[in-house]
N, C-alpha and C positions, 0 to 999 in steps of 0.2 A: 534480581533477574539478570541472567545476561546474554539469553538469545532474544529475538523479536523477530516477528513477520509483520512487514510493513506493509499496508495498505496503497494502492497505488497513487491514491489524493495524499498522502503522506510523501511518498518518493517524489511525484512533481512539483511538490513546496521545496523540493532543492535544485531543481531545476528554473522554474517558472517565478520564484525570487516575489512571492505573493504574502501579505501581510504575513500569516503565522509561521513564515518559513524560518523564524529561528528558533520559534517550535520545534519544529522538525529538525533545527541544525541540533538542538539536545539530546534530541535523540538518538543520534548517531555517537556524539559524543556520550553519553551515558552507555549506550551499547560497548561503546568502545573499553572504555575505562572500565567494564564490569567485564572485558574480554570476551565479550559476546562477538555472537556471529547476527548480523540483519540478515533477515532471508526475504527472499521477493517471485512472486512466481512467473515463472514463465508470459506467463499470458498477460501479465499487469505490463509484460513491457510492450506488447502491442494495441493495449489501452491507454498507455501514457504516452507513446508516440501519436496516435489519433488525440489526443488533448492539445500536445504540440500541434500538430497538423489544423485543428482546430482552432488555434491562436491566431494561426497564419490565414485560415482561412476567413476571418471574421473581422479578418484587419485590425486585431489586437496587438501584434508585434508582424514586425519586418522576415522577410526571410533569410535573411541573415541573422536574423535575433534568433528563428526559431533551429536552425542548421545549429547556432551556438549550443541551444537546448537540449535537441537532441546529441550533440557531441556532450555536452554534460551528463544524461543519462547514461550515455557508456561505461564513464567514471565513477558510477557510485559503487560505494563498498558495500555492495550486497552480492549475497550467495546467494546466485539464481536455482529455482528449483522446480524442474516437471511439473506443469499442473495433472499430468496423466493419472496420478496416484489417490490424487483429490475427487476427483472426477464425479464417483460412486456416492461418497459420502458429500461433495457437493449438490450433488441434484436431490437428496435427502434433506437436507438443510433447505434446501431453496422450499423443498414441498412444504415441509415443515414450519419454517419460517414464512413463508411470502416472501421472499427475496429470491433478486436475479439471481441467476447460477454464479456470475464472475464474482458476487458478492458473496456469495455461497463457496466458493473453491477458495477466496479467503479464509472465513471461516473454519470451513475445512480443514485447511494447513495450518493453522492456530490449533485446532484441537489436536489434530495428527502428530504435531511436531511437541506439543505440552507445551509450548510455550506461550509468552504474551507476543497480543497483536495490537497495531495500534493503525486507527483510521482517523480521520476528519469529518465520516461518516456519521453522523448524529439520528438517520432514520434509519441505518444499520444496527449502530449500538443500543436502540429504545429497543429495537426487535429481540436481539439476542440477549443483552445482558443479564438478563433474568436469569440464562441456563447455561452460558456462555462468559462470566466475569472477568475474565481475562482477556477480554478485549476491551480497548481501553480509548476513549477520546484523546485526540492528540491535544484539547486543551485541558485536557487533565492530566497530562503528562507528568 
């Protein structure tokens, strides 16, 4: 494999420095070394800044800690990508599945793109796996 579309609970494991985040640091490095491209969409980046925001808001980290976070999310090596395109075929999935839309416009861009996707997502991946196998638990990594 050497592209991947990363789950937003995946991307914040390199920011937010949380138990399985050197889970997550493989996978980058695996993407890499297979010459892959991470793809991340659009819209996960304004779900991962509300998670950041959410840190700070719950008095889990400082705000300095969570300014650092999100200055870290700027830096990841991912090819951000239009949710616009997903959109369609997210709200079909979502029907389909039971599942959010945002959870759904992932999916979405996993099948769209052929590629593997990878979350932390465990009542995601019971849902789809069955039709869906290339989405992949980040501790099955």
């Amino acid at each position: 494999m050497a592209d991947c579309v990363v789950d937003t609970n995946v991307a914040l494991k390199w920011v937010l420095h949380e138990p399985d985040s050197a889970a997550a640091g493989r996978v980058t490095s695996d993407v890499a070394t297979a010459g892959g491209v991470l793809f991340f969409l659009d819209l996960a980046l304004v779900e991962a800044v509300n998670v950041i925001w959410l840190q700070f808001h719950r008095r889990l980290c400082t705000e300095a800690r969570a300014r650092t976070s999100l200055a870290d999310l700027h830096l990841l090596p991912v090819k951000i990508i239009d949710v616009r395109p997903h959109l369609d075929d997210a709200f079909d999935l979502a029907l389909r599945f039971d599942i959010a839309v945002y959870d759904a416009c992932f999916v979405a861009a996993v099948t769209r793109l052929g590629c593997p996707g990878v979350t932390a997502d465990v009542p995601l991946v019971r849902k789809v796996s069955s039709t869906i196998p290339s989405i992949k638990l980040l501790k099955n990594w």
